[in-house]
N, C-alpha and C positions, 0 to 999 in steps of 0.2 A: 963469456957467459952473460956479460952485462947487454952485450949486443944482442941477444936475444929475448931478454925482460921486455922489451917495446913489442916485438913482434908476439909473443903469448899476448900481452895487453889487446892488442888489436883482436886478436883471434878471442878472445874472450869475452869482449866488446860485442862483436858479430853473432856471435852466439847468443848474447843476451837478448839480443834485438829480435833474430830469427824463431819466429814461432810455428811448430809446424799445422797442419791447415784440418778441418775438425774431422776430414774423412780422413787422415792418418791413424785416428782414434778410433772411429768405428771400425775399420778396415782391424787394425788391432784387437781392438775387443771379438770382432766376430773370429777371429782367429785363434787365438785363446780358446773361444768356450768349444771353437771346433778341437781344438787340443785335447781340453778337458775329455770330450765323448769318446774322441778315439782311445786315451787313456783307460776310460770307465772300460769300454767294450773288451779293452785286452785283456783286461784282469779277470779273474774265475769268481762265480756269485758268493763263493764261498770265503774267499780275501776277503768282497767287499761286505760281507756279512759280520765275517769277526771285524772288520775294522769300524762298524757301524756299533756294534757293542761294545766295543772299547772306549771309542768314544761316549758313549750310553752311560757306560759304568763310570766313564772321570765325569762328567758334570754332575752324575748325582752323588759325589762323595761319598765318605766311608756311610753314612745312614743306610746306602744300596747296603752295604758286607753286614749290615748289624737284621737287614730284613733276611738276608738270602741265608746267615746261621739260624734264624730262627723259621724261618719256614723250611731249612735241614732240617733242623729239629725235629717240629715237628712232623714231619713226614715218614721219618726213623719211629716217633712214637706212633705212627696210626700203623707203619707195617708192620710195628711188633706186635701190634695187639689183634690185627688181622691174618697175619701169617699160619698159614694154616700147618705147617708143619713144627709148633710150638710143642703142641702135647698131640697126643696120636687116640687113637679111639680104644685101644687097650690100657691104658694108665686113667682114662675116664672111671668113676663111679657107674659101679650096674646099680641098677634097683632091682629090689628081690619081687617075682610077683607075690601077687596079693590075692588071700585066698577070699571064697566068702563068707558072708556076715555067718559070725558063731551063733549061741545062745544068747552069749553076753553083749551083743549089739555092737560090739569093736570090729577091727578088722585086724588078721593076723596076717603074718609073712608063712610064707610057705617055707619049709626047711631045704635048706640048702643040701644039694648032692655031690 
């Protein structure tokens, strides 16, 4: 075992010294971002949608869950108060017509039938 400690040294020595040459890097790098695109292209727009809002949602912390309960909220109160199948047009109030002017200068209701 001991007989091999020299020889690692050496080879590790060589290493140190050897530095590869700067178009290994670029040759790399252009390789890489060609990876990347291939990658993006095979996914479906909708993976990379949710994973764009995912992302979205973790950097703006919980303040995003405290706006998106309160614009629930309110959203829930504007449909109640718009929905049109709340009260229906028979449980509305009639008014009775109106007859015309008497003696007395008022105006009366006609009687109901």
């Amino acid at each position: 075992m001991k007989k091999d400690l020299p020889d690692i040294e050496k080879l590790l020595e060589m290493r140190g010294q050897s530095v590869p040459a700067d178009e290994y890097f670029e040759v790399f790098l252009s390789d890489f971002h060609r990876r990347q695109r291939e990658d993006l292209l095979k996914r479906s727009a909708r993976s990379l949608l949710l994973e764009r809002l995912g992302v979205w949602f973790r950097e703006m912390g919980k303040l995003i869950w405290i706006y998106a309960a309160v614009g629930a909220c309110l959203l829930i109160a504007a449909g109640s108060l718009v929905w049109p199948g709340s009260r229906t047009s028979t449980e509305l109030p009639e008014h009775e017509p109106v007859k015309a002017r008497d003696e007395g200068g008022g105006f009366e209701h006609a009687p109901r039938e």
